[in-house]
N, CA and C atoms as a LAMMPS dump frame, in Angstrom:
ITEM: TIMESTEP
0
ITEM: NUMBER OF ATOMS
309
ITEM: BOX BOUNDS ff ff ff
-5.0000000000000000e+02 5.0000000000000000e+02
-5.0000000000000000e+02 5.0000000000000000e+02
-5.0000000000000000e+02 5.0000000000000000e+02
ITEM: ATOMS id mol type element x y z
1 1 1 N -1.546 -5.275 -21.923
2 1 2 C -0.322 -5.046 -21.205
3 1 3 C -0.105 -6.201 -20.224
4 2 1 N 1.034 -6.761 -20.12
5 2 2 C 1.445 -7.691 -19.449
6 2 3 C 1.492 -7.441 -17.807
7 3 1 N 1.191 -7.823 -16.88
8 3 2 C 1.467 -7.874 -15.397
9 3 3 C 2.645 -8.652 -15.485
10 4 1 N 3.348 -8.087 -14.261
11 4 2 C 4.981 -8.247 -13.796
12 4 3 C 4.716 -8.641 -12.161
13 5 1 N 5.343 -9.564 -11.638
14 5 2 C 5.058 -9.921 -10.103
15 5 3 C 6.523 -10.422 -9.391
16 6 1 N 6.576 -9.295 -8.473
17 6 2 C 8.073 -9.679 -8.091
18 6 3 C 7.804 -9.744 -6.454
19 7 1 N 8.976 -10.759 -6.127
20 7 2 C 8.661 -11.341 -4.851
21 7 3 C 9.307 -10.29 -3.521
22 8 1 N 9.641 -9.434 -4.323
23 8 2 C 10.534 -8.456 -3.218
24 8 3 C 10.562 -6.667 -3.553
25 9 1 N 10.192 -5.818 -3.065
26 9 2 C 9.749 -4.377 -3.272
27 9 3 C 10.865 -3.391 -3.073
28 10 1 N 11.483 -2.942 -3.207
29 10 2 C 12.72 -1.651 -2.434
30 10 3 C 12.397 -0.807 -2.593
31 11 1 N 11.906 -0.367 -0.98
32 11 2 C 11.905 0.747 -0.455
33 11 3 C 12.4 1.993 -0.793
34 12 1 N 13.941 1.522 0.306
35 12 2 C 15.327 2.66 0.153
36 12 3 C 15.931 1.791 -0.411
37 13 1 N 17.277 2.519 -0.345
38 13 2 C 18.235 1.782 -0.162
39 13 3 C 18.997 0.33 0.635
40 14 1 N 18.41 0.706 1.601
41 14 2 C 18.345 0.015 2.483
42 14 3 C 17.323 -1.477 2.872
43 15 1 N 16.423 -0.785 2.576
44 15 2 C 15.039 -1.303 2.628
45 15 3 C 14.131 -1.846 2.106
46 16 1 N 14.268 -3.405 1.846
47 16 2 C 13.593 -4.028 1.184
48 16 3 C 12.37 -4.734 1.692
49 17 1 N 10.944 -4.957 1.176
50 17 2 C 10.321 -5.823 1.675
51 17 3 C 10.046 -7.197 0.678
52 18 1 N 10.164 -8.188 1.565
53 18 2 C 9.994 -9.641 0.898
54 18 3 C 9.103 -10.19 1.709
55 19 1 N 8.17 -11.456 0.935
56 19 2 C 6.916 -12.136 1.446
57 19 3 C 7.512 -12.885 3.174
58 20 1 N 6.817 -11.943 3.602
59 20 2 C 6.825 -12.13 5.552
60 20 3 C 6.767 -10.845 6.151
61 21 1 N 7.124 -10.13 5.692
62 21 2 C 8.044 -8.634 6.149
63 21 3 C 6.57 -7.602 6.537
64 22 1 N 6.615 -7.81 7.988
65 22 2 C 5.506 -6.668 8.441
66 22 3 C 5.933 -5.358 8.031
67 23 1 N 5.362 -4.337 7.743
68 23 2 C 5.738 -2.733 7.345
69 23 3 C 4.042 -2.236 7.703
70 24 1 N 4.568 -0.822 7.509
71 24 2 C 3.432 0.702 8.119
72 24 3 C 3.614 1.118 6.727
73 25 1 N 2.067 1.335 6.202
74 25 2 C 1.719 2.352 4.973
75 25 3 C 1.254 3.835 5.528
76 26 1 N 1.258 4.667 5.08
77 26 2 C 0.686 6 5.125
78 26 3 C -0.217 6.027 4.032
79 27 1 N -0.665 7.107 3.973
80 27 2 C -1.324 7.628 2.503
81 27 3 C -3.037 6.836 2.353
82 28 1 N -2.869 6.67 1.066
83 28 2 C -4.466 5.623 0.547
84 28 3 C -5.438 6.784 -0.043
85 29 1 N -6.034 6.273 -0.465
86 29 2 C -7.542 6.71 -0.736
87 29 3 C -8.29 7.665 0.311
88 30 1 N -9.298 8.65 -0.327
89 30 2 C -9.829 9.312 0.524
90 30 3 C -10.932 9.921 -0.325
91 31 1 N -12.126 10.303 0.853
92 31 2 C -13.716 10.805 0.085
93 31 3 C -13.494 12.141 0.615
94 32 1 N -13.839 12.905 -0.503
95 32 2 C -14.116 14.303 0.084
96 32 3 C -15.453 14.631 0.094
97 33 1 N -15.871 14.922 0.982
98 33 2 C -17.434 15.058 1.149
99 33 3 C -17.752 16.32 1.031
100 34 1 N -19.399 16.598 0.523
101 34 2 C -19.636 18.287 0.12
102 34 3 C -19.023 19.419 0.937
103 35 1 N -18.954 19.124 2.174
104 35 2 C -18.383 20.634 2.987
105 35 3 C -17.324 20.102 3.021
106 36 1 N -16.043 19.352 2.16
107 36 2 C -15.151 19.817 2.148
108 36 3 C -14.078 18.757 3.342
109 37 1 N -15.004 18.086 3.961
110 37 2 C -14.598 16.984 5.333
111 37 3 C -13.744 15.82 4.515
112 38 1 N -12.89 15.039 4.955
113 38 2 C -12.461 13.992 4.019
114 38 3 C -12.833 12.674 4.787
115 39 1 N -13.257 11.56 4.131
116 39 2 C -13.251 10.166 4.765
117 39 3 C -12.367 9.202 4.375
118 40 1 N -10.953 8.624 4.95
119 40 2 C -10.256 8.243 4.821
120 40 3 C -11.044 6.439 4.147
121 41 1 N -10.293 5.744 3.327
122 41 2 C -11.185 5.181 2.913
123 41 3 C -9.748 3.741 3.066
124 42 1 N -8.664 4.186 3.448
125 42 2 C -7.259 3.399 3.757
126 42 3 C -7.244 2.022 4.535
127 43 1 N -6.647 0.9 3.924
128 43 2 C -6.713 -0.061 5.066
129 43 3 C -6.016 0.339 6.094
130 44 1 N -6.08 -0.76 7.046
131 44 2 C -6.028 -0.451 8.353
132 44 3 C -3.877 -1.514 8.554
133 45 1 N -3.288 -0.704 8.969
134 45 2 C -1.612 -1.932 8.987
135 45 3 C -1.876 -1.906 10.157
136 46 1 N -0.402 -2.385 10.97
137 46 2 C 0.732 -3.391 10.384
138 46 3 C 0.146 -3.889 9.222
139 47 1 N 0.681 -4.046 7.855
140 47 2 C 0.651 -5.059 6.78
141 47 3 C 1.764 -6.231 6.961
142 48 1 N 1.565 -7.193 6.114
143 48 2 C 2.337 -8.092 5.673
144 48 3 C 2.374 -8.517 4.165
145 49 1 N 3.518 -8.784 3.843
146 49 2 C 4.005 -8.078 2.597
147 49 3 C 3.947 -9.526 1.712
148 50 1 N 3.507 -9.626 0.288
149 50 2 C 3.356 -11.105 -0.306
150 50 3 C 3.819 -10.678 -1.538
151 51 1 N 3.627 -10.145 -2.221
152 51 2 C 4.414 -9.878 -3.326
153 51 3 C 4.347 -8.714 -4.455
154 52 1 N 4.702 -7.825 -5.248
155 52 2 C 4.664 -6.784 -6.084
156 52 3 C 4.108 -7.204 -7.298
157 53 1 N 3.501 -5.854 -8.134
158 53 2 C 2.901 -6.799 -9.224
159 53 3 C 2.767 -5.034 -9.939
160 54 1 N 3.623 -5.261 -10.976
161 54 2 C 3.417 -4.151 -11.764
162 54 3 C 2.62 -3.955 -13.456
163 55 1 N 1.929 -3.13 -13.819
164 55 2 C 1.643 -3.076 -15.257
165 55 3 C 1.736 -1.59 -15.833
166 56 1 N 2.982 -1.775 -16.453
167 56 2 C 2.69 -0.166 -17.082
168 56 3 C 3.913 0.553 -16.109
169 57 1 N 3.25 1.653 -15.904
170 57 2 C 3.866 2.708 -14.839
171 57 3 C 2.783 2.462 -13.555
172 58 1 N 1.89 1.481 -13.571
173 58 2 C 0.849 1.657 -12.533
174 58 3 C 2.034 -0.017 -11.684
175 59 1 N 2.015 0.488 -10.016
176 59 2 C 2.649 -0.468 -9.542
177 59 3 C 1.695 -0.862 -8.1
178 60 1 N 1.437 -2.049 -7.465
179 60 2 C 0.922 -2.267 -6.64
180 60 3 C 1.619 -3.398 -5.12
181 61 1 N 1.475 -3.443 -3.794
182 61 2 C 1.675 -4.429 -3.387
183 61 3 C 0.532 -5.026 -2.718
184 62 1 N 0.785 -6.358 -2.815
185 62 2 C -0.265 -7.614 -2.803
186 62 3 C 0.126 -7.763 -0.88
187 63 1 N -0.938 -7.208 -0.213
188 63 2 C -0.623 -7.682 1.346
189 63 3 C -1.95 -7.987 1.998
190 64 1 N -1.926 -8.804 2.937
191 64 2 C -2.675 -8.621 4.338
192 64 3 C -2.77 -7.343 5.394
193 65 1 N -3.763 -7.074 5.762
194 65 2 C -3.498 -6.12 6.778
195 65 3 C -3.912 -6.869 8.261
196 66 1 N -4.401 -6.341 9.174
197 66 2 C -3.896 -6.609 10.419
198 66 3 C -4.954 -7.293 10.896
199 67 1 N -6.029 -7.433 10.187
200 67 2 C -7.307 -8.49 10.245
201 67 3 C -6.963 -9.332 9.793
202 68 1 N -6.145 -9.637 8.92
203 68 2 C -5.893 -10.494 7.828
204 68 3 C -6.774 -10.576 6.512
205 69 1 N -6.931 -9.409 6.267
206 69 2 C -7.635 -9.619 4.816
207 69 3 C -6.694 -8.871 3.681
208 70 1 N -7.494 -8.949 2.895
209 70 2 C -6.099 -9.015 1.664
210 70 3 C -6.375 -7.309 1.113
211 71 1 N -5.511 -6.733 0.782
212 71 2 C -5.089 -5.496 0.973
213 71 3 C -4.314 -5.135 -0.407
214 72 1 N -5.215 -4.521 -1.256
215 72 2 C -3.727 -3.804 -2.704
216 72 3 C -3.399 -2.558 -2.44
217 73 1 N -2.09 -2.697 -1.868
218 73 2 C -1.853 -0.877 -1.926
219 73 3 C -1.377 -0.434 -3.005
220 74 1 N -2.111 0.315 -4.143
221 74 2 C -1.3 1.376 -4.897
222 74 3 C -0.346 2.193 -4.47
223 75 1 N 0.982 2.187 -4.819
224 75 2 C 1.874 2.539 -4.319
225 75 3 C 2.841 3.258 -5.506
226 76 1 N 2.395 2.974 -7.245
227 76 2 C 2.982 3.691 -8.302
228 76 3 C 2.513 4.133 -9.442
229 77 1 N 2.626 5.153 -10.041
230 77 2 C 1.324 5.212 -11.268
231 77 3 C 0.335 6.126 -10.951
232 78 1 N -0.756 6.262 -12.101
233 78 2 C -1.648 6.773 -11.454
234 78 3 C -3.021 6.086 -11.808
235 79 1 N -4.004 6.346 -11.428
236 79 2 C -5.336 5.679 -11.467
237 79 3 C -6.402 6.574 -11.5
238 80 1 N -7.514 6.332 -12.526
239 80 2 C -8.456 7.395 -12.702
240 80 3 C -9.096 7.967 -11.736
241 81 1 N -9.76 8.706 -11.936
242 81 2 C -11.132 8.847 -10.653
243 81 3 C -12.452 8.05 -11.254
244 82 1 N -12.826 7.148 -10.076
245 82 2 C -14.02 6.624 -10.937
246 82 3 C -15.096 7.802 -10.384
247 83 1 N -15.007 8.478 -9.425
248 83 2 C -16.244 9.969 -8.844
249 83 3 C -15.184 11.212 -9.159
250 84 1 N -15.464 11.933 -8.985
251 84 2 C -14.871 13.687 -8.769
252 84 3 C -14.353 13.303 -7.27
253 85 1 N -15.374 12.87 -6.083
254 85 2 C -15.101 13.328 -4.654
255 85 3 C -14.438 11.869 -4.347
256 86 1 N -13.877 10.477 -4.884
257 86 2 C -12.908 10.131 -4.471
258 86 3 C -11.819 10.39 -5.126
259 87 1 N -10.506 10.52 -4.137
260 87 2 C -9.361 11.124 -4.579
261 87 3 C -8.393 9.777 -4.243
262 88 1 N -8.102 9.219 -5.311
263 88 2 C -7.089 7.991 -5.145
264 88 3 C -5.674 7.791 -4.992
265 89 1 N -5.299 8.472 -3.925
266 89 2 C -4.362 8.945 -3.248
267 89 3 C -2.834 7.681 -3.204
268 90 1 N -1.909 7.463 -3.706
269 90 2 C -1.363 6.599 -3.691
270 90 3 C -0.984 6.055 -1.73
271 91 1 N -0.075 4.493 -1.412
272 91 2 C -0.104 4.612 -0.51
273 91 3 C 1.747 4.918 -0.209
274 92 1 N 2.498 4.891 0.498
275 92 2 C 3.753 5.517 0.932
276 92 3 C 3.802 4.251 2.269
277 93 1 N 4.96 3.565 1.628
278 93 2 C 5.432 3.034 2.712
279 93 3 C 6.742 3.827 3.951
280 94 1 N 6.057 3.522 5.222
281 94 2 C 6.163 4.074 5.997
282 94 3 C 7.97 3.856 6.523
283 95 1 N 7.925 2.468 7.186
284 95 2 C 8.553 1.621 7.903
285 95 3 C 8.478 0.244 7.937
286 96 1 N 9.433 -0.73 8.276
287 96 2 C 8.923 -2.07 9.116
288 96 3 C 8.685 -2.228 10.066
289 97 1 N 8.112 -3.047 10.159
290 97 2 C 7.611 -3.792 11.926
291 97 3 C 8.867 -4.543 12.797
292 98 1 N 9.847 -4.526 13.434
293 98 2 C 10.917 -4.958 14.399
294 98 3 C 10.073 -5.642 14.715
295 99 1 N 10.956 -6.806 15.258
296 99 2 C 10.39 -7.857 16.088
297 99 3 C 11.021 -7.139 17.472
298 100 1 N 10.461 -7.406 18.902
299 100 2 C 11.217 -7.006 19.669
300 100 3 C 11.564 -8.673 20.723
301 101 1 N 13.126 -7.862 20.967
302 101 2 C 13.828 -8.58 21.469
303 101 3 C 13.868 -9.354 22.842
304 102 1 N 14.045 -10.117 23.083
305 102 2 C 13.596 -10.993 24.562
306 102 3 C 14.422 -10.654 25.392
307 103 1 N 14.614 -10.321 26.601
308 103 2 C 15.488 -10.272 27.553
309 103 3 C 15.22 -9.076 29.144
């Protein structure tokens, strides 16, 4: 299957992200541990956004997070379990990051 890489993601309607564009993820990955406790297993945002890259029905974005390390959020599709107790939770973009204004 071919990979697809597009330089720009839509959100909403409204709401597009293109390579620069800080945004807030929700969601991610998570361990469920024997009693039932969960360990969030999610990078850490603000992200910054570099580019989309789809195969299939499975869709991903290619970002930095707030350390600057490089970050794939699953964001379409679905993905196996490689354990029972991780649950590969897609991620949900949140919002963008505003710059704020001087004055």
């Amino acid at each position: 299957m071919k990979t697809v890489t597009e330089q720009e993601y839509r959100v909403s309607e409204r709401v597009v992200l293109r390579p620069g564009v800080k945004f807030r993820a929700g969601g991610g990955p998570y361990y469920r541990m024997p009693d039932g406790t969960r360990v969030s297993l999610a990078a850490a945002g603000p992200f910054t956004f570099h580019a989309y890259h789809r195969r299939g029905k499975a869709g991903w974005i290619e970002a930095t997070d707030k350390h600057g390390c490089f970050a794939p959020l699953h964001v379409a599709g679905r993905r196996r379990r490689v354990t029972p107790s991780l649950v590969p939770r897609p991620y949900v973009v949140r919002s963008t990051v505003r710059r704020k204004k001087d004055g």
